[in-house]
C-alpha positions as CSV (number, residue, x, y, z in Angstrom):
1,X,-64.5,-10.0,98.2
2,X,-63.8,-9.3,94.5
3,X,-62.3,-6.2,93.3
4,X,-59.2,-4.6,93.8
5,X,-59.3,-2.3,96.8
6,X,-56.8,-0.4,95.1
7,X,-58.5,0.3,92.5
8,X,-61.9,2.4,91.1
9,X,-64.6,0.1,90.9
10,X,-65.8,1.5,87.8
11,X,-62.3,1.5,85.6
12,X,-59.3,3.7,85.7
13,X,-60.1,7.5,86.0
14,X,-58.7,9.1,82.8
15,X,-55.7,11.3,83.7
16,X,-56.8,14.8,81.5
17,X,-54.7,17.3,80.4
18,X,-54.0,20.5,81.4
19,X,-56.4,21.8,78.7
20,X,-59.0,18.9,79.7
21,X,-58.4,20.3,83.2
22,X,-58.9,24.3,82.7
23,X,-62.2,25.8,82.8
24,X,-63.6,25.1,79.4
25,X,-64.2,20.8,81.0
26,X,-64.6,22.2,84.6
27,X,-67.7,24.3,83.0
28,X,-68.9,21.4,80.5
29,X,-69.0,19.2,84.3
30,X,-70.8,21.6,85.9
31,X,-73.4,21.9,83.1
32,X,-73.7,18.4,82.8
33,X,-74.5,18.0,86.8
34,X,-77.0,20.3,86.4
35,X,-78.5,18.8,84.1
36,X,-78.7,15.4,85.8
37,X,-77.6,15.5,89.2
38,X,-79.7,18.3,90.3
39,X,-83.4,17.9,88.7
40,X,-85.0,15.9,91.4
41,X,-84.2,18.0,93.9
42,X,-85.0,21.0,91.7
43,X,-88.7,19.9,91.1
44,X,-89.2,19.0,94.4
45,X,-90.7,22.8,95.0
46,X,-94.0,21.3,92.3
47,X,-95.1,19.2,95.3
48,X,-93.7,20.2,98.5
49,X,-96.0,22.6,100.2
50,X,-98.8,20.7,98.7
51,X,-97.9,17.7,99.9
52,X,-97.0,18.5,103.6
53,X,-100.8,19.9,104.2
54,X,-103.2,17.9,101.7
55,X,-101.1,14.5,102.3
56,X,-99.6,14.6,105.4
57,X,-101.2,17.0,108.1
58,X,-105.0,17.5,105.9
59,X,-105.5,21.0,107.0
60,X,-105.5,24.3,106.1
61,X,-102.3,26.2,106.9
62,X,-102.5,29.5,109.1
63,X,-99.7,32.2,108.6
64,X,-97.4,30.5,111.4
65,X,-97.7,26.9,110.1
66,X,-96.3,28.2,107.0
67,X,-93.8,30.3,108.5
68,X,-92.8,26.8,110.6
69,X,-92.7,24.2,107.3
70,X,-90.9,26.7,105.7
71,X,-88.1,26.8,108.3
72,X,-88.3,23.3,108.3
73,X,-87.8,23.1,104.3
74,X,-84.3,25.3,104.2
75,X,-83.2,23.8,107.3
76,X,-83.6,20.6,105.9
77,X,-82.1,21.3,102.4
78,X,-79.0,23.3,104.8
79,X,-78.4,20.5,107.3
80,X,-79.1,17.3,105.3
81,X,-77.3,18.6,101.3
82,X,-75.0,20.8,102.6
83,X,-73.5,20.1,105.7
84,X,-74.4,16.8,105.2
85,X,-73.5,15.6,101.8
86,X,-71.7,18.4,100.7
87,X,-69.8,19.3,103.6
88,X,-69.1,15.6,104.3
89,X,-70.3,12.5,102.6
90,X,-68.6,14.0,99.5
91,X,-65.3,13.7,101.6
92,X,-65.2,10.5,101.7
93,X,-64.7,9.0,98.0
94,X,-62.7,5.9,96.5
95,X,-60.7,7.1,93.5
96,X,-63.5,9.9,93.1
97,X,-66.4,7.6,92.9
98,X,-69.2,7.9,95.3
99,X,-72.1,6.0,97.1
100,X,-72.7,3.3,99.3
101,X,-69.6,1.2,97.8
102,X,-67.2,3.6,97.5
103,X,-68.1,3.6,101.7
104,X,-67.8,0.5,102.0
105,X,-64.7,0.5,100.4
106,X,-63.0,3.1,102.6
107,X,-64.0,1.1,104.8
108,X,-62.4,-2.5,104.1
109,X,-59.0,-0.4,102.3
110,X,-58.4,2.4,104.9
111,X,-58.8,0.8,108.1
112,X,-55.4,0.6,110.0
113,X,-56.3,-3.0,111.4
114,X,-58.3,-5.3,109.0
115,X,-61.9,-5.9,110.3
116,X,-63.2,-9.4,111.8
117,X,-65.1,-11.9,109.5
118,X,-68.8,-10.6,111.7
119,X,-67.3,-6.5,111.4
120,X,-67.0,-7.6,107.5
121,X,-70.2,-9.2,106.7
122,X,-71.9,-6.8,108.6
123,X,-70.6,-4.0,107.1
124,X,-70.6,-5.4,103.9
125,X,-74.8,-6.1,104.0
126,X,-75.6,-2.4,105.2
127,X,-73.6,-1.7,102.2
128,X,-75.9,-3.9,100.1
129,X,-78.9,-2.7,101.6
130,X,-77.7,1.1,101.1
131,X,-77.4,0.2,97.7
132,X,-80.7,-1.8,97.4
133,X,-82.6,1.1,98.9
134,X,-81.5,3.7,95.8
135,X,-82.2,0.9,93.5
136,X,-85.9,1.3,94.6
137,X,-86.3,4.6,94.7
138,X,-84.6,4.6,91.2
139,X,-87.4,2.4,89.9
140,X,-90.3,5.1,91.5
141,X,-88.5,8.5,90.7
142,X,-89.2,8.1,87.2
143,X,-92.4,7.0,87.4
144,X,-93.2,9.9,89.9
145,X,-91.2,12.4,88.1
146,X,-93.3,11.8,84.5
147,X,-96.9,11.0,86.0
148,X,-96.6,14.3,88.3
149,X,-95.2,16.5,85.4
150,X,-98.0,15.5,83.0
151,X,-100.5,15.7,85.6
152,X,-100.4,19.6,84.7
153,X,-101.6,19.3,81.1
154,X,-105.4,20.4,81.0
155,X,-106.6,17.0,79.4
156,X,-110.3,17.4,81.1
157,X,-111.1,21.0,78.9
158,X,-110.5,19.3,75.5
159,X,-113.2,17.7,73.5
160,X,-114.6,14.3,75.0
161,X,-112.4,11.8,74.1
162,X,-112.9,7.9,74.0
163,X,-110.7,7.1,77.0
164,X,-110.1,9.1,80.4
165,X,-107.6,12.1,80.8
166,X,-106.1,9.4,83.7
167,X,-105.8,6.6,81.0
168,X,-103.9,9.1,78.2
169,X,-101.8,10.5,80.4
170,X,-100.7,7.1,81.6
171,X,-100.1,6.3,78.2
172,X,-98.3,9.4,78.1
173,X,-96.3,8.7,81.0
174,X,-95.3,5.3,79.6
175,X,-94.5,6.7,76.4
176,X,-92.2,9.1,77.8
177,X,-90.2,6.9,80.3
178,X,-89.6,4.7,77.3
179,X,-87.9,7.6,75.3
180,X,-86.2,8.6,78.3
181,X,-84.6,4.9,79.4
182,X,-83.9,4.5,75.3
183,X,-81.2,7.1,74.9
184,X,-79.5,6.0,77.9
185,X,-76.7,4.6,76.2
186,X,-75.7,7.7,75.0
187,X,-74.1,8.2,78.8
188,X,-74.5,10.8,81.4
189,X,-72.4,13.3,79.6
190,X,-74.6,14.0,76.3
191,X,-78.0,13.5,78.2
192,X,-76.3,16.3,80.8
193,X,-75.2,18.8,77.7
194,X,-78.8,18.3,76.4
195,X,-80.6,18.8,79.8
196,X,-78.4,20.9,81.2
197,X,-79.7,23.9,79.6
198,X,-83.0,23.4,80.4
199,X,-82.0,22.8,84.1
200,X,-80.2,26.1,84.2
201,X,-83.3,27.5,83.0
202,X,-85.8,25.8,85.1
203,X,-83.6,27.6,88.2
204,X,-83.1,30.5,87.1
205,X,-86.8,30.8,86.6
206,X,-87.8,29.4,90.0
207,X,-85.6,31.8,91.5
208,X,-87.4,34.6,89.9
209,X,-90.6,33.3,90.3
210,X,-90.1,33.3,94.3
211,X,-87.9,37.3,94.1
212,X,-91.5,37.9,92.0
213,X,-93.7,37.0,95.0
214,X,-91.7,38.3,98.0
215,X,-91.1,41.8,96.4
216,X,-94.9,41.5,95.6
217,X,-95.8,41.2,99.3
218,X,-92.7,42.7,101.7
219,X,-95.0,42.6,104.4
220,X,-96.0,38.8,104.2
221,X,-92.0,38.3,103.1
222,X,-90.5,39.7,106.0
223,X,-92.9,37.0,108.2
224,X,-91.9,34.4,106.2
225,X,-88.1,35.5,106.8
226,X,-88.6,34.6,110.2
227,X,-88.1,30.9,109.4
228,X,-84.2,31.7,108.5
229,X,-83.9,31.7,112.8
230,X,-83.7,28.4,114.3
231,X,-86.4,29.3,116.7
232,X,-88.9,29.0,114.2
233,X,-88.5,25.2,114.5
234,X,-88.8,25.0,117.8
235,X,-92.0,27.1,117.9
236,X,-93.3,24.7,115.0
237,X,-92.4,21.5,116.9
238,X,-93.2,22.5,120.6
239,X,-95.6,25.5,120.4
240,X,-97.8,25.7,117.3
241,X,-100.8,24.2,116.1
242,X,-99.1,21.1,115.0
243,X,-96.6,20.6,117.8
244,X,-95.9,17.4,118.7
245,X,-96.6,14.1,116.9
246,X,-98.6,16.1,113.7
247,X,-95.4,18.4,113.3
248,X,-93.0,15.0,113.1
249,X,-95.9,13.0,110.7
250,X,-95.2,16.6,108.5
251,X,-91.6,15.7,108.1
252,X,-93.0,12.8,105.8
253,X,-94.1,15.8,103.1
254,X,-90.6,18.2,104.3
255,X,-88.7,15.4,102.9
256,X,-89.8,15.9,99.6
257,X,-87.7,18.5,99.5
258,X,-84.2,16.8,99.6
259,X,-85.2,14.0,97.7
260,X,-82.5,13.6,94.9
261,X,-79.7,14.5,97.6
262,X,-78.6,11.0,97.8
263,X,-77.6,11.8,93.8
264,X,-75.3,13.9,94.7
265,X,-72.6,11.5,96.2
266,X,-73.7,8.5,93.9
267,X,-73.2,10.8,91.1
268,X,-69.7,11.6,91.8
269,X,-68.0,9.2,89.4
270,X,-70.0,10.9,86.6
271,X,-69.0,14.5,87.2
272,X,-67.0,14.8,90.3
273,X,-67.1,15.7,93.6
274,X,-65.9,19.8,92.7
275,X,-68.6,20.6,89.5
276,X,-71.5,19.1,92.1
277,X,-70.5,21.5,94.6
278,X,-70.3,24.5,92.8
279,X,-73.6,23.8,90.9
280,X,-75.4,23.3,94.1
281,X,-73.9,26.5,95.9
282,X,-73.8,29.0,93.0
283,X,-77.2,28.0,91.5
284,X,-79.5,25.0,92.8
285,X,-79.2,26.1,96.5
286,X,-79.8,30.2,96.3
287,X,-82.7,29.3,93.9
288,X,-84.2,26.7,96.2
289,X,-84.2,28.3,99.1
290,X,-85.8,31.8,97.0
291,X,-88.5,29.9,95.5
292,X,-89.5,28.3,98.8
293,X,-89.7,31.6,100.6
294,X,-91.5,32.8,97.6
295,X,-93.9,30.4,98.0
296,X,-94.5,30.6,101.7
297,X,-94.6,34.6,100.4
298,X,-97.9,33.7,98.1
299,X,-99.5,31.7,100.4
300,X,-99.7,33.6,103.9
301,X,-100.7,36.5,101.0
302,X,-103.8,34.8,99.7
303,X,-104.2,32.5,103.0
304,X,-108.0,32.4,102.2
305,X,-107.3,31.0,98.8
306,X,-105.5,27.7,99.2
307,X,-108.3,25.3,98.7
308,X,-108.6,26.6,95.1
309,X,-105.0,27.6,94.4
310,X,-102.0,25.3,93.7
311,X,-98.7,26.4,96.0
312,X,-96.7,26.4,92.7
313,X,-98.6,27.5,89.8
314,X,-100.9,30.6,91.5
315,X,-97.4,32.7,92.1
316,X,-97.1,32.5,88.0
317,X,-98.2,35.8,86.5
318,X,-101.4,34.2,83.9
319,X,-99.0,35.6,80.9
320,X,-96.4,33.0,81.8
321,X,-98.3,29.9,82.9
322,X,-98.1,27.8,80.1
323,X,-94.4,28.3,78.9
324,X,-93.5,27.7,82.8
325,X,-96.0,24.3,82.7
326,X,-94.3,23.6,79.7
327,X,-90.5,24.0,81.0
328,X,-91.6,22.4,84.4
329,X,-92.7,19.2,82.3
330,X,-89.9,18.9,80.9
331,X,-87.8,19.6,84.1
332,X,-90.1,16.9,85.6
333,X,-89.3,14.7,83.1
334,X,-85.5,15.2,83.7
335,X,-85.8,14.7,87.4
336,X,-85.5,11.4,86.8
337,X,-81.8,10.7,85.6
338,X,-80.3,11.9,88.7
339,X,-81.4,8.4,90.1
340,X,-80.9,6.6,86.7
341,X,-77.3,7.7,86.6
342,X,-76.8,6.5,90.4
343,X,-78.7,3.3,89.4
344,X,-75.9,2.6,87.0
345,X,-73.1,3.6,88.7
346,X,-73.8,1.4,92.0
347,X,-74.7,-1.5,89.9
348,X,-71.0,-0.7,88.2
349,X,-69.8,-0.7,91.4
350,X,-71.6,-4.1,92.6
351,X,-70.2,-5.6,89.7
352,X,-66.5,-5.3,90.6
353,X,-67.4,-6.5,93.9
354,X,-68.7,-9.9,93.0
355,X,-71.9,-9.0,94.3
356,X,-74.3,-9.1,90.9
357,X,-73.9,-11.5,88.4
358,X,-71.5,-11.0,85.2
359,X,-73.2,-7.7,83.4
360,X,-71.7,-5.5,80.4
361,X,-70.6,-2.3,81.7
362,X,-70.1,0.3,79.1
363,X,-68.0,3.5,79.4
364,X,-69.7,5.8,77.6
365,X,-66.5,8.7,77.9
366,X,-63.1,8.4,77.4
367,X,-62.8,11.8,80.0
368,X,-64.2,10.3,83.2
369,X,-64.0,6.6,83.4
370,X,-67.1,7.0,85.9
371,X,-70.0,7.8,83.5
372,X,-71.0,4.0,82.7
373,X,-74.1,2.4,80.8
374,X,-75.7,-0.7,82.0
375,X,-77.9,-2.5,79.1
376,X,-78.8,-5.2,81.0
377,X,-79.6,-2.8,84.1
378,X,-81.2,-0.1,81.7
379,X,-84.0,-2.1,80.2
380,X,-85.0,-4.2,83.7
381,X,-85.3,-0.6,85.2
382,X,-87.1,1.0,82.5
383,X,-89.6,-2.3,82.4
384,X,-90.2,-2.0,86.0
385,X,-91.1,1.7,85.8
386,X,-93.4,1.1,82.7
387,X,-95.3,-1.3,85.3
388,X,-95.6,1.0,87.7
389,X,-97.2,3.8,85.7
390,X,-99.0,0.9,84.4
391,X,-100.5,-0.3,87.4
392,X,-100.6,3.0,90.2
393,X,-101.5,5.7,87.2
394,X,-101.3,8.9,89.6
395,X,-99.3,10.4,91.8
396,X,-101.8,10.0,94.1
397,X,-101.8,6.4,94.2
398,X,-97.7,6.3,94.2
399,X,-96.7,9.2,96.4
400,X,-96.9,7.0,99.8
401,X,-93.8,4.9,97.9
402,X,-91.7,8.7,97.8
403,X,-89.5,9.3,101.0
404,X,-89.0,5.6,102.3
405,X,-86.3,4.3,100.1
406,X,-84.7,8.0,100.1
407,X,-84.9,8.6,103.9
408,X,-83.7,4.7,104.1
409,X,-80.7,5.2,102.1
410,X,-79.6,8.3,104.2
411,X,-79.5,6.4,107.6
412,X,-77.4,3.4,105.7
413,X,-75.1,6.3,104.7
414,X,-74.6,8.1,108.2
415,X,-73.8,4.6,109.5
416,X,-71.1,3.2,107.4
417,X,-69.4,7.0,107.2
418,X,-69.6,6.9,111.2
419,X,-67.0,3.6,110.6
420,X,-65.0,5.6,108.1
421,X,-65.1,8.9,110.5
422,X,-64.0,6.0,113.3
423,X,-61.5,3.1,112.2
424,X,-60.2,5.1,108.6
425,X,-59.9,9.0,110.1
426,X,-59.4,7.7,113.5
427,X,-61.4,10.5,115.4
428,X,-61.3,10.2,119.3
429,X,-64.9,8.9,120.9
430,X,-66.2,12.9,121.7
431,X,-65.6,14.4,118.4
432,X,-66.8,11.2,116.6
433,X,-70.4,11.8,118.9
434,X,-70.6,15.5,118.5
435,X,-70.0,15.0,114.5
436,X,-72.6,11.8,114.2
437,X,-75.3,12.2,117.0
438,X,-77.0,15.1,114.8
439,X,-76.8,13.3,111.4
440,X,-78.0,10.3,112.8
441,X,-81.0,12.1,115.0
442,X,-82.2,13.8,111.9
443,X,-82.0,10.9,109.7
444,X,-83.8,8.7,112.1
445,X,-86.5,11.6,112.6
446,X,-87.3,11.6,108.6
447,X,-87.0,8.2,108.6
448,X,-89.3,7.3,111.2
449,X,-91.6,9.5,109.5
450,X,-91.7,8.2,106.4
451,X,-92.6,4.7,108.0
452,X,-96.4,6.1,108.7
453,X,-96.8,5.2,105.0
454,X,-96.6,1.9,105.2
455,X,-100.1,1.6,106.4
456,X,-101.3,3.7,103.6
457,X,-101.5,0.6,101.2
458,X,-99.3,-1.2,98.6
459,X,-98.0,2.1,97.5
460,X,-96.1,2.6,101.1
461,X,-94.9,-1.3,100.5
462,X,-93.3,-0.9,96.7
463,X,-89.9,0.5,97.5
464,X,-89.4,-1.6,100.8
465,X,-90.4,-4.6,98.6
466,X,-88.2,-3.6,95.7
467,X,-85.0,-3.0,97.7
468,X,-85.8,-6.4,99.7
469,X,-85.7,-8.2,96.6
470,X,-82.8,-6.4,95.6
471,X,-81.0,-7.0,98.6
472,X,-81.4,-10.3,98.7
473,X,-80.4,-11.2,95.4
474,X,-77.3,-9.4,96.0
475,X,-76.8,-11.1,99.2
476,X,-77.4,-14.6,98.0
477,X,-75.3,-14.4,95.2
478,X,-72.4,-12.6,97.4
479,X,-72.9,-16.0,99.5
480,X,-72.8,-18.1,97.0
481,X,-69.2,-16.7,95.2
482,X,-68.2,-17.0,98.8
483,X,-68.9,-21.1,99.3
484,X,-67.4,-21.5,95.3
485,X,-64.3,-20.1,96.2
486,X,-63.8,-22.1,99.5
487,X,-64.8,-24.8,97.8
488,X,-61.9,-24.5,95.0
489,X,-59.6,-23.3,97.8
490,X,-59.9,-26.9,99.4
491,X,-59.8,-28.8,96.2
């Protein structure tokens, strides 16, 4: 395998200064991560409610069903980001780089005894499909992100045009996703200081949006704060309406709701493991959780209401709906470099591992080593998601592709760190269990659950087809740098 184990995949971390280390660059980090670490998870609360009933279960909610999918929204966003990632994943790093690589890494460098050539390859192609997976979901986030954010703007009341609403906001769409893979090369670090702002923002009002709604109705708030007590999901899995096979089928719409956590750990080597945390604690989190509850607030208020009411928008006082349709387009539209920015640094990563061919990997800051550009990378990606705006045109159309690769990638990660918690921390067989049965339960529940959409067309198919062709290509190239260098060996 290529690469010194030794050393960051991605280039020598910069050593800062003191000054570089105080809290004038910790603060500049922590901006920057919120500005493109957190906005797919941060505009997940758009689509979440809406999606779990009109996508997922087609029903009507009563007061308990909400009460249930909101318990199983923050417990989800609790066990999965921060005991999960947080708590964990982010634990494991090589040389303060994250993702599947830096795993696998850990892995092959940390391990007392050196692992057999089947323990190797094995480990190593998990690895690659880990990596495959993001790469897929990096292709349809954008796409997503962009069609769903534009999807707002009231095209259908302006004058007849000569082509549909759908087809200009495709163009739109295509338009947008252009700018957005064009100043790329800029790095992580500007594009963070730019969106960062808005991010902040974009939370801060989301957070007030939901205190709005629960001090609005205490009585409907202090139901919906039932769903803070585990007991709520057991009622909602093996009591209520939906118990049972309908209330696991919902978990396909629930995970909409930590998509973008995988970002967090790939993400590392462009802001580090410390700024991430504290963003997502201080600010993402606290916001999340209040603008969920607000939600499930508005909607056991005005039950009778949801067929004509959108989950997000009809809690935003009329006086305020277009500036907050305007910031949540432009949120939307940021969502997207979380997975752009992990795009890059994997592929960074592949790189120094032989597993990609030869690629120019720029280092777009001389502070941290780990924000890289990837020309080669950035224009394949930005083609492909041009094509699939192009070709699906809605979210409707594309919103069976969301939650496979994601859900995918999260499994891939809870089995190579169970061989880091293993053979690298060397944890006894009962603490291992106790420590990995739970990740791995839940990850195979939402997992499982996204598979239903595989029968809902092509859409289901893209991201299973894009991270199989990654995969492979990876794979056979991996092989074939293998057979060259046995072949030199024995000339």
């Amino acid at each position: 395998m290529g690469g010194d184990l030794a050393e960051p995949l991605v280039g020598r971390r910069f050593s800062p200064s003191k000054r570089q280390r105080g809290v004038g660059h910790f603060a500049v980090l922590t901006l920057g991560a919120t500005g493109v670490v957190f906005g797919d998870i941060g505009t997940s609360p758009l689509y979440v409610f809406q999606s779990i009933y009109n996508e997922q279960l087609h029903a009507q909610p009563s007061e308990a069903d909400i009460v249930g999918t909101f318990a199983c929204i923050f417990w989800a966003m609790s066990f999965i980001v921060c005991v999960k990632y947080v708590g964990i994943v982010m634990r494991v790093n090589h040389h303060g780089e994250g993702g599947t690589f830096a795993l696998l890494q850990t892995i092959l460098s940390g391990s007392p005894t050196p692992l057999g050539p089947r323990a190797k390859a094995t480990v190593t192609f998990v690895a690659m499909l880990g990596c495959s997976l993001l790469l897929g979901d990096g292709a349809i986030t954008p796409a997503m992100s962009v069609l769903g954010a534009l999807e707002g703007l009231p095209l259908e009341s302006l004058p007849r045009m000569p082509i549909s609403p759908e087809a200009v906001r495709t163009l739109i769409a295509a338009l947008v996703i252009v700018g957005i893979f064009s100043v790329q090369r800029h790095g992580s670090r500007v594009i963070g200081l730019v969106a960062g702002p808005v991010m902040v923002l974009w939370f801060l009002t989301i957070g007030g949006l939901g205190v709005r709604s629960i001090t609005l109705h205490p009585a409907a708030a202090a139901r919906v704060a039932e769903g803070f007590h585990p007991r709520a999901l057991y009622t909602f899995f093996a009591v209520g309406r939906y118990r049972g096979v309908d209330a696991w089928r919902s978990l396909g719409g629930v995970v909409l709701c930590v998509t973008g956590a995988e970002a967090l750990y790939a993400d590392m080597a462009h802001f580090g493991a410390a700024p991430i945390t504290a963003t997502w604690l201080a600010l993402v989190y606290p916001s999340l959780v209040i603008q969920y509850a607000g939600q499930a607030t508005h909607l056991i208020a005005h039950a009778s209401e949801w067929a004509e009411t959108h989950p997000f928008y009809s809690a935003v006082p009329s006086t305020l709906q277009w500036p907050v349709l305007g910031l949540a387009t432009l949120a939307a539209c940021i969502a997207s470099q979380a997975l752009i920015s992990g795009v890059f640094t994997l592929l960074a990563q592949a790189h120094a591992l032989e597993f990609i061919p030869r690629i120019r990997v720029l280092h777009t800051s001389e502070k941290e080593k780990g924000q890289v550009y990837i020309p080669e990378a950035g224009r394949l990606l930005g083609l492909v998601c041009v094509t699939l705006v192009l070709a699906f045109r809605s979210t409707d159309r594309l919103s069976a592709a969301y939650g496979i690769a994601v859900t995918g990638d999260a499994l891939v990660t809870t089995c190579l760190l169970s061989v880091v918690v293993w053979r690298v921390w060397g944890w006894r067989l009962l603490p291992w269990a106790v420590l990995l049965a739970p990740l791995c339960c839940v990850d195979v529940l939402f997992w499982t659950s996204n598979l239903v959409k595989l029968g809902t067309g092509v859409g289901g198919w893209m991201p299973v087809l894009l991270a199989a062709s990654a995969c492979l290509a990876m794979h056979t190239h991996y092989w074939g740098r293998l057979r060259e260098k046995k072949g030199l060996a024995r000339a």
